[in-house]
C-alpha positions as CSV (number, residue, x, y, z in Angstrom):
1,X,0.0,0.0,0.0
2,X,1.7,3.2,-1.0
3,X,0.8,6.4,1.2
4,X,-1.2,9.1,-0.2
5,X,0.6,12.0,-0.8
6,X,-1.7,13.8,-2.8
7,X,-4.7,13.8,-0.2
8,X,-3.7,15.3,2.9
9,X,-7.0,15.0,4.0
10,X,-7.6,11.0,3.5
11,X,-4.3,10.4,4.9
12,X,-4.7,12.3,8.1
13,X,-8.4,10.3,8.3
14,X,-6.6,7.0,7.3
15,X,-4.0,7.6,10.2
16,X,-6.7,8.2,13.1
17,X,-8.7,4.9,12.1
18,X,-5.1,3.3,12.2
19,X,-4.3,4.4,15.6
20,X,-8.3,4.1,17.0
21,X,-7.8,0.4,15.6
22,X,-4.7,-0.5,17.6
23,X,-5.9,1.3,20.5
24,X,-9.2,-1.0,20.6
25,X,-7.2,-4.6,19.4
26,X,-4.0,-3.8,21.5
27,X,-1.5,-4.6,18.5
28,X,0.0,-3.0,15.6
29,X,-1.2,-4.5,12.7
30,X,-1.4,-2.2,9.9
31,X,0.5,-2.7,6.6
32,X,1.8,1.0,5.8
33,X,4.8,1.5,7.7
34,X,3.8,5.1,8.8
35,X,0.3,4.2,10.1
36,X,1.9,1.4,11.9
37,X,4.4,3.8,13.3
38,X,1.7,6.0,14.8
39,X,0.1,2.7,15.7
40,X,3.0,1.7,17.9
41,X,3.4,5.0,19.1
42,X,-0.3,5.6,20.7
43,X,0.2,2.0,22.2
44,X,3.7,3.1,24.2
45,X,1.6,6.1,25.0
46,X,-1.3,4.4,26.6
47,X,1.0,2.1,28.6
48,X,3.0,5.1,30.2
49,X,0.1,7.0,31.3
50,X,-0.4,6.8,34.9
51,X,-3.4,5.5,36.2
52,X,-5.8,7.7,38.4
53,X,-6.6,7.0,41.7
54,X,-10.3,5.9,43.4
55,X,-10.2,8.7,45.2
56,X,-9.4,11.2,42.5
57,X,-11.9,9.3,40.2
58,X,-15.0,9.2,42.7
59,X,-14.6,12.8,43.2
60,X,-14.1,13.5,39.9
61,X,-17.7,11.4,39.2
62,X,-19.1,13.6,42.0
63,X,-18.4,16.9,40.1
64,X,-19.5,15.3,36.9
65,X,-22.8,14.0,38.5
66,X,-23.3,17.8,40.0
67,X,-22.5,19.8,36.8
68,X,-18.7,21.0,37.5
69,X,-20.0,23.7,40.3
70,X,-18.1,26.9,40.5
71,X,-15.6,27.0,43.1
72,X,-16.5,29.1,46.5
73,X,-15.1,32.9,45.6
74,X,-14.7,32.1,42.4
75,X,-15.9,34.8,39.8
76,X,-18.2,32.5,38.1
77,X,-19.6,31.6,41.8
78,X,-20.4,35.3,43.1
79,X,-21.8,35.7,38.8
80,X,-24.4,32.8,39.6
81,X,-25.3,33.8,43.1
82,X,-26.2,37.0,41.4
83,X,-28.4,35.7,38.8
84,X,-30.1,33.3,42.1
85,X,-30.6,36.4,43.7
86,X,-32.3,38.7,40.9
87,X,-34.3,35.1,40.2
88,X,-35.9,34.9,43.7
89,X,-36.4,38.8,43.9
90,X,-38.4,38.6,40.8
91,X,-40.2,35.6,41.9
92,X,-40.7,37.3,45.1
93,X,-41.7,41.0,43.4
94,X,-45.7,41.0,43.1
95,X,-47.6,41.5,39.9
96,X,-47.0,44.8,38.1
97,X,-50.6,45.2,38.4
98,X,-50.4,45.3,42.0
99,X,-47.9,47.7,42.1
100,X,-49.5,50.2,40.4
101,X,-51.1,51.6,43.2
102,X,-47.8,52.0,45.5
103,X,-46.2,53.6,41.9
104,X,-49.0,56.0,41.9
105,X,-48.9,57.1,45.4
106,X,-44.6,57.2,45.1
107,X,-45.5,59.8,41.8
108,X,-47.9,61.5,43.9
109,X,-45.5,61.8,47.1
110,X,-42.6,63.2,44.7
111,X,-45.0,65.7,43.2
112,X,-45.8,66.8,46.6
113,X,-42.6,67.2,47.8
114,X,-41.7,69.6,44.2
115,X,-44.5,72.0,45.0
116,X,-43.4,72.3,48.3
117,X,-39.8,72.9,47.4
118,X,-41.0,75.7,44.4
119,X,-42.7,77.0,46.8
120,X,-40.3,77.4,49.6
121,X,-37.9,79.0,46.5
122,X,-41.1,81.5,46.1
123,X,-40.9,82.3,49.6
124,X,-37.5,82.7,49.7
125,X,-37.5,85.3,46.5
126,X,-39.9,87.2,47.8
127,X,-38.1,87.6,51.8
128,X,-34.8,88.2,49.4
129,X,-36.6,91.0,46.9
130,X,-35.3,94.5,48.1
131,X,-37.5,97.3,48.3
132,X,-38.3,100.7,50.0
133,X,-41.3,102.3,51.3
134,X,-43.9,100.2,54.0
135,X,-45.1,101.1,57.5
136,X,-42.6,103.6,59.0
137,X,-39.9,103.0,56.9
138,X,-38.2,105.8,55.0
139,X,-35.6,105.6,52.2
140,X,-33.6,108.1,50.4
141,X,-31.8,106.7,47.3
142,X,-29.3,109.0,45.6
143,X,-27.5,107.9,42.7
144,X,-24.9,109.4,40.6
145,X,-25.2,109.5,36.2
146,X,-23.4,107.3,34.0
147,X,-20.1,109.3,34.0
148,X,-20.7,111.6,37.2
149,X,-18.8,110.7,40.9
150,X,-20.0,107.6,43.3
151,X,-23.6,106.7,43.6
152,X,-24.6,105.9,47.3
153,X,-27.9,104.9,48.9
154,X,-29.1,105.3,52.3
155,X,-32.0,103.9,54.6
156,X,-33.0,104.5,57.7
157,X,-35.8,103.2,60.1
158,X,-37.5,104.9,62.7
159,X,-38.1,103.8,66.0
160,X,-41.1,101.1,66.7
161,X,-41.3,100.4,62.8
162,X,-42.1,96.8,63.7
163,X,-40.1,93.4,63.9
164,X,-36.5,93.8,63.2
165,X,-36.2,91.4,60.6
166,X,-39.8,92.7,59.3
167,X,-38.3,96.3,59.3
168,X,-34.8,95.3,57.5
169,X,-36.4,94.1,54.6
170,X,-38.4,97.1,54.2
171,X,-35.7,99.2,54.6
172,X,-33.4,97.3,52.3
173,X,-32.5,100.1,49.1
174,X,-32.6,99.1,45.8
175,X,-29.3,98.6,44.3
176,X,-27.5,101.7,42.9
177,X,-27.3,102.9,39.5
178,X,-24.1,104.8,38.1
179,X,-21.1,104.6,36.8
180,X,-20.6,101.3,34.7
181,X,-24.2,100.1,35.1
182,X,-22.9,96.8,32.7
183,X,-20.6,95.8,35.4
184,X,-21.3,91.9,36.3
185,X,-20.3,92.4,39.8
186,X,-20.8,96.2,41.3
187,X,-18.5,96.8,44.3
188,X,-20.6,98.4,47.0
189,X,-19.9,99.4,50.9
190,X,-22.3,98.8,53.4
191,X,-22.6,100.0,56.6
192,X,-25.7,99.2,58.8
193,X,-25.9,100.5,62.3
194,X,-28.7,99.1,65.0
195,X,-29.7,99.6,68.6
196,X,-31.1,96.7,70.8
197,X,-32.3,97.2,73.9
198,X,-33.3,94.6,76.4
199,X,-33.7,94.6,80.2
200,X,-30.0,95.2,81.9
201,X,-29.9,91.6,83.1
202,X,-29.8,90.4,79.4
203,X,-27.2,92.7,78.2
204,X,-24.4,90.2,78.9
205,X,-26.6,87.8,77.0
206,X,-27.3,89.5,74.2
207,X,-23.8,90.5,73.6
208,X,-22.6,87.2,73.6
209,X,-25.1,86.0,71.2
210,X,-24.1,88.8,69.2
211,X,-20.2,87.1,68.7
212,X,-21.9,84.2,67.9
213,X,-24.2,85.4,65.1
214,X,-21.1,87.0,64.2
215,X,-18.9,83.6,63.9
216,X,-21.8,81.5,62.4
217,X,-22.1,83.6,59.3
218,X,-18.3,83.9,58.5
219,X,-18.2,87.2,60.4
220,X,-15.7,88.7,62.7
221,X,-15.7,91.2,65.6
222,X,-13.6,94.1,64.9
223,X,-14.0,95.9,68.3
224,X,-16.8,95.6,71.4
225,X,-17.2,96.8,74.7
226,X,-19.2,95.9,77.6
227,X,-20.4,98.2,80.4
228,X,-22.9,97.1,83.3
229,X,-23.1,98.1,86.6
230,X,-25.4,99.1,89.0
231,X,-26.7,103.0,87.0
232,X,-27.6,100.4,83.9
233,X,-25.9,98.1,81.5
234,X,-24.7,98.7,78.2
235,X,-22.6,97.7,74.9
236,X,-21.1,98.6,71.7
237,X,-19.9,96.1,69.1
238,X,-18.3,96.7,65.6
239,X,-19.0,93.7,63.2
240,X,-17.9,92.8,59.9
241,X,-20.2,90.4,58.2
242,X,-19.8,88.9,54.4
243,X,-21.8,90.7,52.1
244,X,-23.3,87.6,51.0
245,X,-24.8,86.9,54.5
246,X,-25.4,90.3,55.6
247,X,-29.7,90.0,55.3
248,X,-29.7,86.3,57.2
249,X,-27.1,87.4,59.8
250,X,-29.1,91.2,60.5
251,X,-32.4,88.9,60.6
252,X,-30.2,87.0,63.5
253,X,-29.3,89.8,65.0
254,X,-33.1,91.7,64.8
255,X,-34.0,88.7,66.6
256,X,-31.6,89.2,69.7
257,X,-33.5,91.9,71.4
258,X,-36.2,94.7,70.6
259,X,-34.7,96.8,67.8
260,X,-35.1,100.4,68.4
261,X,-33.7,102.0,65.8
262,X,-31.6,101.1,63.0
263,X,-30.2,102.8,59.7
264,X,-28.6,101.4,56.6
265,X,-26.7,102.8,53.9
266,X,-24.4,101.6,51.0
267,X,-22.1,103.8,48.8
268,X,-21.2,102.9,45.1
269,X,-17.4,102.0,44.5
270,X,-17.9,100.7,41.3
271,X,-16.0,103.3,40.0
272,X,-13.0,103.6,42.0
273,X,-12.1,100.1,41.7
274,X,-12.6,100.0,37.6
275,X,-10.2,103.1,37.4
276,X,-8.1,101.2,40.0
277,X,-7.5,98.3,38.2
278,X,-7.4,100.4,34.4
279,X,-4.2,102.6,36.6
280,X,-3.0,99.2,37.4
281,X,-2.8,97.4,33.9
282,X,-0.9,100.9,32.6
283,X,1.8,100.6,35.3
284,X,2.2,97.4,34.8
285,X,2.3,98.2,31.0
286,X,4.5,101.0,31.2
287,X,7.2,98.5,33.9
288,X,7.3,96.0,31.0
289,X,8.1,98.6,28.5
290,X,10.8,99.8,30.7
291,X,12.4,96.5,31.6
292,X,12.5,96.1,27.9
293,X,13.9,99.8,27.4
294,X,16.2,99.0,30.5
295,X,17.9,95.8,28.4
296,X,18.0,97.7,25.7
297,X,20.2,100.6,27.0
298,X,23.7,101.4,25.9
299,X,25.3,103.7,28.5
300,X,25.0,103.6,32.4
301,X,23.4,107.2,32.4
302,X,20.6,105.9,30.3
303,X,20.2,102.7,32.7
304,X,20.4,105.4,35.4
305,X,17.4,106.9,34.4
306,X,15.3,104.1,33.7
307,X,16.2,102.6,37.0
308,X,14.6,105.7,38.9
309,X,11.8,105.5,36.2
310,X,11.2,101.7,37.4
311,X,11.4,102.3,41.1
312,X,8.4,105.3,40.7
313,X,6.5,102.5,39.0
314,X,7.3,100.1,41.7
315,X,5.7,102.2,44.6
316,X,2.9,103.3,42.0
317,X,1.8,99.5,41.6
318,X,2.1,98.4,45.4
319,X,0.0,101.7,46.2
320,X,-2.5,100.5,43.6
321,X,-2.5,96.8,44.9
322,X,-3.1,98.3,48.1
323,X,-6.0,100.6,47.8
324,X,-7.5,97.4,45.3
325,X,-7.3,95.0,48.8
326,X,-9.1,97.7,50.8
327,X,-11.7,98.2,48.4
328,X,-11.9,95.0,48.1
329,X,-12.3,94.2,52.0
330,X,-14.5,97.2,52.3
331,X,-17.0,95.7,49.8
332,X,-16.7,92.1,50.6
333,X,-17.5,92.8,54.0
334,X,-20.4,95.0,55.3
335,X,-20.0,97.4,58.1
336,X,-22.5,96.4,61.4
337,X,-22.5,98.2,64.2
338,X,-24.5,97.1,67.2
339,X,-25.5,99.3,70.0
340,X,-26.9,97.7,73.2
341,X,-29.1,99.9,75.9
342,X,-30.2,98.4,78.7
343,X,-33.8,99.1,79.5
344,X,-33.6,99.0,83.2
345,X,-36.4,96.8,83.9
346,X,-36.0,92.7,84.5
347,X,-36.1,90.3,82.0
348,X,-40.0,89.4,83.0
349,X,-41.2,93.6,82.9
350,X,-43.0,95.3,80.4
351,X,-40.4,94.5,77.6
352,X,-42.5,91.1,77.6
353,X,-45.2,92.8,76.1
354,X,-43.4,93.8,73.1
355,X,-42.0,90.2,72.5
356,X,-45.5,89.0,72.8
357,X,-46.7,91.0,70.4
358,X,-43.6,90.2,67.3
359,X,-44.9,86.8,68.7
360,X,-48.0,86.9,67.6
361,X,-47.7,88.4,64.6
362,X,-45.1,85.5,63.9
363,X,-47.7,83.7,64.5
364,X,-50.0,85.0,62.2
365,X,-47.5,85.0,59.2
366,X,-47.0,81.4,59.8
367,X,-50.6,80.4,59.8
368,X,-51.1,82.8,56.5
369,X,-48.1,80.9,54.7
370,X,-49.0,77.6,55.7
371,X,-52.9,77.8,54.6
372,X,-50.9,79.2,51.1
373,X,-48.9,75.7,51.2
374,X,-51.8,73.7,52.0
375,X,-53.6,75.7,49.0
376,X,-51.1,74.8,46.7
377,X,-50.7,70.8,47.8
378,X,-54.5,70.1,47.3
379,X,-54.0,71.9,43.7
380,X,-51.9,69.4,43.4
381,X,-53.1,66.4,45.1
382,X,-57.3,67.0,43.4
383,X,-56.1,66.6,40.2
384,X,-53.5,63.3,40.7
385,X,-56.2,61.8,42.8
386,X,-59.2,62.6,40.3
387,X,-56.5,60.7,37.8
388,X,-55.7,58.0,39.8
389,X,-59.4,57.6,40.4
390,X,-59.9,56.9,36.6
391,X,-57.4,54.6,36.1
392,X,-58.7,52.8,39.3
393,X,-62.3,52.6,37.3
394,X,-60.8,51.5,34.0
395,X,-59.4,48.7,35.6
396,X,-62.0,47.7,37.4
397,X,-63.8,47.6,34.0
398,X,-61.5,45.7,32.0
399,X,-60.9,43.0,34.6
400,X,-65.2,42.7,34.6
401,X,-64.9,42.3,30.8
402,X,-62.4,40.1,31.0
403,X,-64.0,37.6,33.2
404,X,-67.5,38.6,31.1
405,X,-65.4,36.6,28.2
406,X,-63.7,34.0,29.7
407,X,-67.0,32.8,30.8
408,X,-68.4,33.5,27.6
């Protein structure tokens, strides 16, 4: 028999019958010397493999009989205790048609909760809107043109104009119009100065609570003094308070003590710190153009000169960087200054009367805001539960017809 070069194929199939053979007879019997080579060679093969144990081949029937498990921690084990889990929560899950009522009550909770926040955001906007005139307030606003000096703003309260807080936002000027009216942030001082008064036993009290107003909304105490003795009691702080939480913290601070007076006004420094930082671009400018000039010079009296030159610039730049930090400090943070009287009668004397009465008119703004929020929630709420009513009724109706036809 001659082998079959030209077939790779038949011989290849020719060769693994040949071996098969001698591996089922035990002998190598073929009559091409090639297939009975391989023949001989798969029977030296068999008889060196080692044999396996019993108890290496009862466990390895075990893992055949239970599917090759994963291994404990293996990443195909913690993959199928995922998929058991999500099986037995969906067999546990109800029907989606029984969930349909806890989905509509969860929309209806979330809707709820929305109106509420809008219109806490409504309240908010309109405690925050600034505004003049209102029961005992006066405000004078004076404002400088487009290309005139400073535009300022002042506001003051008179005595027994109500609630502090109530009185600070009627107070509150509207902002100032002037120089640069395009400007995305206007630089503005503040200054606000208020008396409290309070029985001379509660002076010490007050003015502590006044540092910590103070601390809680980023502010600092600049200077304060304390006087009580036996002819009265009274104090005198100077606060600096972030612009930013300047209406929040004076609310705090209304709320310390009767507010007897107080005035507020705010000055327009738009235009100083512009021209500041225009004065401080050309000197800057110009020390570049010298340094330049300076590198450029050929003799040591021309260096001479540009050396004094530079050293005018210098102090012209660190002066500028200067009055920029103030203005900066002096608009970032707003002026307060807090006077305290003491109104030489206990804590439990007639000044009670006056707390009862911000009391109940507290009172009475809470109860109006509160019917406005239950207003808006049954706006709300009517409408999702006339809704939720209807689908209710439509499924009612389809399950009847359903059952009309499977009986039918």
């Amino acid at each position: 028999m001659t082998h079959p070069d030209s077939d790779p194929t038949a011989t290849i199939e020719r060769d693994l019958r040949a071996v098969d053979a001698a591996l089922e007879d035990g002998a190598a019997t073929h009559g091409d010397p090639l297939a009975r080579e391989l023949q001989e060679l798969a029977l030296a093969l068999r008889a060196d493999a080692a044999e396996p144990g019993d108890e290496f081949s009862a466990a390895l029937g075990q893992r055949v009989k239970a599917g090759f498990p994963a291994a404990p921690g293996s990443a195909r084990a913690r993959a199928e205790g995922a998929r058991t889990w999500l099986r037995e929560l969906r067999e546990d899950m109800p029907p989606p048609r029984r969930m349909l009522p806890a989905a509509a009550g969860l929309v209806t909770v979330v809707l709820i909760v929305v109106g509420l926040a809008s219109v806490d955001l409504q309240m908010t906007d309109s405690s925050d809107d600034g505004g003049s005139g209102g029961g005992g307030a006066s405000v004078a606003q004076d404002s400088g043109g487009g290309g005139g000096g400073e535009g300022g703003g002042k506001a003051e309260v008179a005595p027994g104009a109500g609630s502090g807080a109530e009185a600070l936002r009627r107070a509150a000027p509207p902002g100032p119009s002037g120089f640069a009216p395009g400007t995305p942030r206007r630089r503005v001082e503040r200054t606000i100065s208020m008396t409290l008064e309070a029985p001379d036993a509660e002076i010490p009290r007050v003015g502590q609570e006044i540092t910590q107003v103070t601390n809680r909304h980023g502010g600092f105490v600049l200077s304060s003094s304390l006087d009580t003795n036996d002819d009265g009691a009274s104090g005198y702080y100077e606060l600096r308070i972030p612009a930013g939480r300047l209406r929040p913290a004076l609310a705090d601070l209304a709320g310390l003590a009767t507010v007897s007076s107080q005035s507020q006004s705010e000055q327009d420094v738009t235009r100083r710190h512009v021209t500041a930082q225009d004065r401080l671009e050309a000197a800057r400018a110009e020390r570049r153009s010298l340094l330049r000039r300076l590198e450029l010079a050929t003799t040591d009296e021309e260096a001479e000169a540009i050396r004094r030159q530079l050293d005018i610039v210098a102090a012209e730049i660190n002066g500028l960087r200067g009055l920029l930090r103030d203005l900066r400090l002096r608009t970032n943070y707003a002026v307060v200054t807090v006077e305290l009287s003491g109104s030489g009668e206990d804590s439990g004397g007639a000044g009670a009367g006056g707390a009862f009465d911000d009391a109940v008119d507290d009172a009475g703004d809470l109860a109006v805001g509160l019917a406005g929020v239950l207003i808006r929630i049954a706006a709300i709420a009517v409408p999702l539960a006339l809704i939720g009513a209807l689908g209710w009724a439509a499924t009612r109706v389809l399950r009847r017809r359903r059952r009309e036809s499977v009986l039918a």
